[in-house]
FIDREN-717968 format. One record per residue: residue number from 1; x, y, z of N, C-alpha, C in turn; residue in one letter. Coordinates in steps of 0.1 Angstrom, whole numbers. Layout:
pos; n.east; n.north; n.up; ca.east; ca.north; ca.up; c.east; c.north; c.up; code
NUM; X; Y; Z; X; Y; Z; X; Y; Z; A
...
This chain:
pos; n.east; n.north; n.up; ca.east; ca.north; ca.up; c.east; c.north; c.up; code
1; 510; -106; 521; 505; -118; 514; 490; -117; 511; X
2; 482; -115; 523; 470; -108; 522; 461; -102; 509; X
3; 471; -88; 511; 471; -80; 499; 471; -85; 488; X
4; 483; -95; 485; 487; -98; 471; 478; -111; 464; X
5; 469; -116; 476; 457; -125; 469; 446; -120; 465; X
6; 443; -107; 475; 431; -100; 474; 432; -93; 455; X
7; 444; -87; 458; 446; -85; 440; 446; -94; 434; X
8; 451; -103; 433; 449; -114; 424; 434; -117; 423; X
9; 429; -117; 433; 413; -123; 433; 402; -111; 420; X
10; 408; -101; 425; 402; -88; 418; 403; -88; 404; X
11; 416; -93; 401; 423; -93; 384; 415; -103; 383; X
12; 415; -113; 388; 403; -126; 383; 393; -124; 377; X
13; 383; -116; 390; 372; -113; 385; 364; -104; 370; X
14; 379; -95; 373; 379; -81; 363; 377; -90; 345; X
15; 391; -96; 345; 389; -109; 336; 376; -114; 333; X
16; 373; -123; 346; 361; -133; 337; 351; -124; 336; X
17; 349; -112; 338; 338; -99; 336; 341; -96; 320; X
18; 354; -96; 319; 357; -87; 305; 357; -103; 297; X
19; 355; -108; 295; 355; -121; 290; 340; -124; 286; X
20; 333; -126; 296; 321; -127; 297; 312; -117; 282; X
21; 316; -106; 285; 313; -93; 277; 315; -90; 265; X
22; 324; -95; 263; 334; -98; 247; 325; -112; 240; X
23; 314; -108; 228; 316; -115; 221; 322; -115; 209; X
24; 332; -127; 203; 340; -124; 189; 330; -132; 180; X
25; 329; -122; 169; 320; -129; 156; 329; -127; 146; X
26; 328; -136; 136; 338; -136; 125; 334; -124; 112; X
27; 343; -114; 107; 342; -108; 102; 326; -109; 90; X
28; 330; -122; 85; 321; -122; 70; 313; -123; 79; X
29; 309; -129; 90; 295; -129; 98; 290; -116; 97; X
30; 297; -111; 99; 285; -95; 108; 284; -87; 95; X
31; 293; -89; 86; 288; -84; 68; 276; -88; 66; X
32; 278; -106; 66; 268; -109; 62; 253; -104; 66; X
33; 252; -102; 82; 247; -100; 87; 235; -83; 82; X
34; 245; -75; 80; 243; -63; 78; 242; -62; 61; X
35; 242; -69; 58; 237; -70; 42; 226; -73; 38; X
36; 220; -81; 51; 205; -86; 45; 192; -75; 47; X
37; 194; -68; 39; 184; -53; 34; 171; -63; 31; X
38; 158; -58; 36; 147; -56; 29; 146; -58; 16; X
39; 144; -70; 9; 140; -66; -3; 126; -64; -10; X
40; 125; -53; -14; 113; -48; -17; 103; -54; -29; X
41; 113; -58; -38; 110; -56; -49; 105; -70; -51; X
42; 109; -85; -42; 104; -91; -42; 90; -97; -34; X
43; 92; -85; -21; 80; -89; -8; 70; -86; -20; X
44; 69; -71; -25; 59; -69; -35; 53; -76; -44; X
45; 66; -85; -50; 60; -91; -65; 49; -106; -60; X
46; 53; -105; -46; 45; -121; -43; 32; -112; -36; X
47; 34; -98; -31; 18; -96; -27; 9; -95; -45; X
48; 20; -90; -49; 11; -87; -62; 4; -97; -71; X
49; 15; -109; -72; 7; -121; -77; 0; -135; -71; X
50; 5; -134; -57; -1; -141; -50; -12; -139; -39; X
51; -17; -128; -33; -24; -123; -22; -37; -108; -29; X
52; -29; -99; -37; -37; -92; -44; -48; -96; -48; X
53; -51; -105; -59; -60; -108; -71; -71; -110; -61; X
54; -70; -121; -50; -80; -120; -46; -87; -113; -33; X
55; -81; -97; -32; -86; -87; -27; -94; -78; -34; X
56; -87; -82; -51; -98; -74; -59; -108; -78; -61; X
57; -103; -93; -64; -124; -102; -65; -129; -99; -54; X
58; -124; -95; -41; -136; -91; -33; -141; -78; -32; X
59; -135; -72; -38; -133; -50; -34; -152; -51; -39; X
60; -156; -39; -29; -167; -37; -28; -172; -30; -43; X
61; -182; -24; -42; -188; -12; -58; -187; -3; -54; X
62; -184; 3; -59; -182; 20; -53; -194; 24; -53; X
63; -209; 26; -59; -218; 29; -56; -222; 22; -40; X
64; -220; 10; -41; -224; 6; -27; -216; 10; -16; X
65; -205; 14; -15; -196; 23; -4; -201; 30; -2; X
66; -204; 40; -16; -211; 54; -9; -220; 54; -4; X
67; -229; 43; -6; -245; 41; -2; -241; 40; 12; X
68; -227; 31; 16; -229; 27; 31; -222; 40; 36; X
69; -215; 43; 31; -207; 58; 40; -218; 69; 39; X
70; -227; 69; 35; -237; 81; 33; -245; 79; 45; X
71; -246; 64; 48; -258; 61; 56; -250; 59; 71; X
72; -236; 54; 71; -231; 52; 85; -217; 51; 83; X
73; -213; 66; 82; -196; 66; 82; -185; 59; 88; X
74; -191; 62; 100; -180; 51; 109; -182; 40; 108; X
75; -193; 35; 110; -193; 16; 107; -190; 16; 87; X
76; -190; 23; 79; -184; 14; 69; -174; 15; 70; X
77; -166; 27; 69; -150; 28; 72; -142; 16; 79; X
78; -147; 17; 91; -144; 6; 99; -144; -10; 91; X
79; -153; -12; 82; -157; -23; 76; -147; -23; 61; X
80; -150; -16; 55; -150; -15; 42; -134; -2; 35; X
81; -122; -3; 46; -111; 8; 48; -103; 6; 57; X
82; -90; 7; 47; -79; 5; 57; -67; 16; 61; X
83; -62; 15; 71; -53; 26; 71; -38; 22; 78; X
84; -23; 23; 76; -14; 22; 83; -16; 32; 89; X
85; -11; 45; 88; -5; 57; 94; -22; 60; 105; X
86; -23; 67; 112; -32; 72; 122; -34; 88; 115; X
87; -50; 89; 112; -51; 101; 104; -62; 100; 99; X
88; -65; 109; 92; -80; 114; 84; -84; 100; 71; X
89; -77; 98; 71; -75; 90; 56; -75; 79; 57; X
90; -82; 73; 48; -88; 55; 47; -89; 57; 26; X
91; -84; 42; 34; -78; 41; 15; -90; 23; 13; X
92; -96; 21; 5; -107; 9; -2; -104; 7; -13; X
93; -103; -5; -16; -104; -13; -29; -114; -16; -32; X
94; -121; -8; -51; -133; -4; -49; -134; -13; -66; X
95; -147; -17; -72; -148; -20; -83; -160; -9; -91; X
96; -163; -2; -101; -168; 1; -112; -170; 0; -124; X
97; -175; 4; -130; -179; 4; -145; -182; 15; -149; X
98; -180; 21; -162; -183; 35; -161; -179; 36; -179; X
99; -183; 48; -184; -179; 50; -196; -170; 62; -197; X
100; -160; 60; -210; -150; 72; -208; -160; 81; -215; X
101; -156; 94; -210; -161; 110; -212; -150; 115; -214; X
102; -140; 122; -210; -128; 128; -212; -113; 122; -213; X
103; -108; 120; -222; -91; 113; -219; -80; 127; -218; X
104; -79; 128; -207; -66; 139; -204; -53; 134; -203; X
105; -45; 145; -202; -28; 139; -202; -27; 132; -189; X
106; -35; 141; -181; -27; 133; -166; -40; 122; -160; X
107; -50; 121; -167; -61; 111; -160; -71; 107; -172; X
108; -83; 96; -170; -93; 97; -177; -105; 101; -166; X
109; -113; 109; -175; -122; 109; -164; -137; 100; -171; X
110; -146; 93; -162; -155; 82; -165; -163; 85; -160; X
111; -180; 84; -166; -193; 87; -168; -197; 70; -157; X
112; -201; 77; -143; -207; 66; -136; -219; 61; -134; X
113; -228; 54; -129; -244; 55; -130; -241; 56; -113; X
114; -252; 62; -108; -250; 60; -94; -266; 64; -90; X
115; -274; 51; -82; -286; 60; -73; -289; 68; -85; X
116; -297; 72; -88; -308; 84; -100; -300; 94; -111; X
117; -284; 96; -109; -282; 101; -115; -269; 99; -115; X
118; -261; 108; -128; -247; 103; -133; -234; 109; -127; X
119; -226; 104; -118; -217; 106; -110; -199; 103; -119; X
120; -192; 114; -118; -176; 114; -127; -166; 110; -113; X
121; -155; 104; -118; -146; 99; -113; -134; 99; -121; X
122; -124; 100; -115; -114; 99; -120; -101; 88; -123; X
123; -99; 82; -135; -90; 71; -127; -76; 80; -133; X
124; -68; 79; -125; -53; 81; -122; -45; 75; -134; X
125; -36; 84; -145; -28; 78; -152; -14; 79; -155; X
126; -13; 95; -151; 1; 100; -148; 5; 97; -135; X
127; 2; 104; -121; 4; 107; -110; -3; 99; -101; X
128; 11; 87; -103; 3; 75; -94; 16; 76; -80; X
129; 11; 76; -74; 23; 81; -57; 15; 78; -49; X
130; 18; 77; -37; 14; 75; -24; 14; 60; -18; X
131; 4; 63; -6; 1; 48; 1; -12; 41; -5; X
132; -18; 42; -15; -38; 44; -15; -36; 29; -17; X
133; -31; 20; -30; -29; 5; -29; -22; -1; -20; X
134; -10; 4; -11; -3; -8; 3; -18; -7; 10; X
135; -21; 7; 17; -28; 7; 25; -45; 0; 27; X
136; -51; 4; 10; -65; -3; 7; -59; -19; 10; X
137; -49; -23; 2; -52; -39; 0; -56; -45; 17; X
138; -48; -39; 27; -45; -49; 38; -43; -55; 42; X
139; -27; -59; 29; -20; -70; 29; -10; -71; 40; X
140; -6; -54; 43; 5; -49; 50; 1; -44; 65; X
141; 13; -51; 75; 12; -51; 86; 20; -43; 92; X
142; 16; -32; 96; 27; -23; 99; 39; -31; 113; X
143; 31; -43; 120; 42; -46; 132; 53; -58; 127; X
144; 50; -57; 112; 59; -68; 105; 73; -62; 102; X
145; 72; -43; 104; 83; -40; 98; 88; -31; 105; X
146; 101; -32; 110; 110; -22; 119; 112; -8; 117; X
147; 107; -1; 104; 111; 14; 97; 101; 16; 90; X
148; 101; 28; 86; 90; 36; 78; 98; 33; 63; X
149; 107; 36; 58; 116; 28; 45; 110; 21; 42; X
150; 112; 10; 49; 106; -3; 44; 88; -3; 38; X
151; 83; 1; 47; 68; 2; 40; 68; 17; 31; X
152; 74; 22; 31; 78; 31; 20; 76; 27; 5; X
153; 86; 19; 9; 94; 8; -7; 81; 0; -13; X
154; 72; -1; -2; 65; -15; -6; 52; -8; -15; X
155; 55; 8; -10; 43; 18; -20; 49; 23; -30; X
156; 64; 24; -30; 67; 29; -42; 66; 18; -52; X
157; 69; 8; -51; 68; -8; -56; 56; -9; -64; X
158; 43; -11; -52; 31; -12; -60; 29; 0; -73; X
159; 31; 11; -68; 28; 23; -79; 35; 21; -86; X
160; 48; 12; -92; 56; 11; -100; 53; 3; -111; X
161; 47; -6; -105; 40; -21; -112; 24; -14; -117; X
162; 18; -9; -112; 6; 1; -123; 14; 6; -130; X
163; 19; 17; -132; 28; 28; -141; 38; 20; -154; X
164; 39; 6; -148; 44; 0; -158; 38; -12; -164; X
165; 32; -17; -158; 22; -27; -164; 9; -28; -165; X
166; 1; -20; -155; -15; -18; -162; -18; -9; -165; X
167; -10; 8; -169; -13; 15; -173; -11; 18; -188; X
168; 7; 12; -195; 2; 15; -209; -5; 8; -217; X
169; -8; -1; -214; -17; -7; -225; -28; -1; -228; X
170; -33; 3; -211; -50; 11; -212; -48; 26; -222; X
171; -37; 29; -219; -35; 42; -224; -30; 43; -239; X
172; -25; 35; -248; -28; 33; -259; -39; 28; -267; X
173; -46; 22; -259; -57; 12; -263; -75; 21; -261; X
174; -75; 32; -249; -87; 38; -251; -90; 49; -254; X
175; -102; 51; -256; -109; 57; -267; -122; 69; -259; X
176; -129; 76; -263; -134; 83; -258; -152; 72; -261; X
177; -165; 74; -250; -172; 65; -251; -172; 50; -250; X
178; -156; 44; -247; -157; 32; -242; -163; 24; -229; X
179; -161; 16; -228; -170; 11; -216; -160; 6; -208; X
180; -156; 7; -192; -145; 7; -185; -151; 0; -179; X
181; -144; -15; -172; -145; -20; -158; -134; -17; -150; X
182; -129; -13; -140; -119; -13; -130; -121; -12; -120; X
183; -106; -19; -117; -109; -23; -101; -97; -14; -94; X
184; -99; -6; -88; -84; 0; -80; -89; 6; -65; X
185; -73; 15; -61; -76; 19; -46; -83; 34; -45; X
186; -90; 37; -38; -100; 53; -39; -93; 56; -25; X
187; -92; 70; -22; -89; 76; -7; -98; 88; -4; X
188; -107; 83; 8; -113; 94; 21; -107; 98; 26; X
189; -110; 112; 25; -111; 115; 42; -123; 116; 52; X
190; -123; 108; 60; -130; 109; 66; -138; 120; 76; X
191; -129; 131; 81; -137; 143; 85; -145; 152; 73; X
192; -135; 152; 59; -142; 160; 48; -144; 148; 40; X
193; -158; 141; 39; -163; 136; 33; -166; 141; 17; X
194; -161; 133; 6; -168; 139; -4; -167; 130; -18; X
195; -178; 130; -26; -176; 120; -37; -176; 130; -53; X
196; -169; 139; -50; -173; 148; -64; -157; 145; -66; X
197; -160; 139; -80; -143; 137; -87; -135; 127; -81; X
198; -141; 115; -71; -130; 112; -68; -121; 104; -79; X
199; -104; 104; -72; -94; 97; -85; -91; 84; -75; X
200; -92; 71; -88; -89; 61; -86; -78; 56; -94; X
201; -67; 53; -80; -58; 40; -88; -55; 30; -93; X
202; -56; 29; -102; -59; 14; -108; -52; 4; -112; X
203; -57; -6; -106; -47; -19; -102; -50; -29; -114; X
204; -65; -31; -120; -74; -42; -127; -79; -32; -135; X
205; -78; -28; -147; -84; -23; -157; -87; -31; -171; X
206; -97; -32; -177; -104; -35; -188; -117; -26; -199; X
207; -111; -27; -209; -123; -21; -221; -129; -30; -226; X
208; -142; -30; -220; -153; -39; -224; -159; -36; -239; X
209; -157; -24; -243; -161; -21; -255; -161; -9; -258; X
């Protein structure tokens, strides 16, 4: 008799163990669940039209970066550069002016004034890729997002929206000797320092004349 309570007591337990452990969710639940993807397309369009603009009204001059990175690398970086990934590389949202000199297939290159003499740049017209706009703006938080995909999407996105909305117009529209304002993202490295050619992506472009 003993015996046959002690089992019974055990089947009990085993039970409200396996009970306990079991939770039942209803089918369309856990679909639903597993359907709600990242969307990219829209996190983007609200950094783009709502948070962007005014990261550009603030983006530094590119002559003045370089003035401050010439004079104290680490404290402008630190100040004036952002970076998700851990690495050589700091991406700034930069503003200039400059006159077109060359219109190539894959870029324009532009006549800058800088300190005593005339400094070239490149702005980007084909081969717009990478991180240089998620990462300059410092809109994006890398602890906001569970996967590298996801902040993936959010750079293929931005370079999508240049490639399709602020670059043809510029690129039907200029001329050799026009006068450029733009505002876009520029990328250091910070161990190899260097301002000869850099290429800018551009987010705010305008021909002043």
């Amino acid at each position: 008799m003993k015996k046959l309570i002690k089992y019974i007591l055990i089947l009990a337990v085993i039970g409200l163990v396996g009970y306990k452990s079991i939770y039942i969710k209803k089918l369309s639940e856990v679909k639903k669940i597993e359907g709600q993807k990242f969307d990219a397309v829209t996190y983007t369009g609200k950094l783009w039209d709502e948070k962007l603009p005014a990261k550009l009204d603030s983006s530094i001059e590119l002559g003045t970066l370089i003035g401050f990175i010439e004079a104290n690398p680490l404290d402008a970086f630190s100040r004036f550069s952002n970076a998700i990934g851990i690495g050589n590389y700091r991406y700034s949202l930069v503003r200039v002016n400059g006159v077109v000199a060359v219109i190539n297939e894959d870029d324009v290159t532009l006549k800058v004034s800088h300190a005593d003499s005339v400094m070239t740049i490149k702005i980007a017209t084909e081969f717009v890729y990478g991180n240089a706009i998620r990462d300059a703006s410092g809109l994006v938080d890398i602890k906001d997002f569970t996967n590298t995909n996801d902040l993936n999407s959010i750079s293929e996105e931005l370079n999508k929206r240049v490639r399709t909305t602020v670059l043809p117009p510029f690129r039907t529209q200029v001329k050799q000797g026009d006068e450029i304002e733009l505002t876009g993202a520029v990328q250091f490295n910070k161990e190899h320092i260097s301002f000869k050619d850099l290429e800018i992506i551009p987010i705010r472009i305008m021909i002043l004349k």
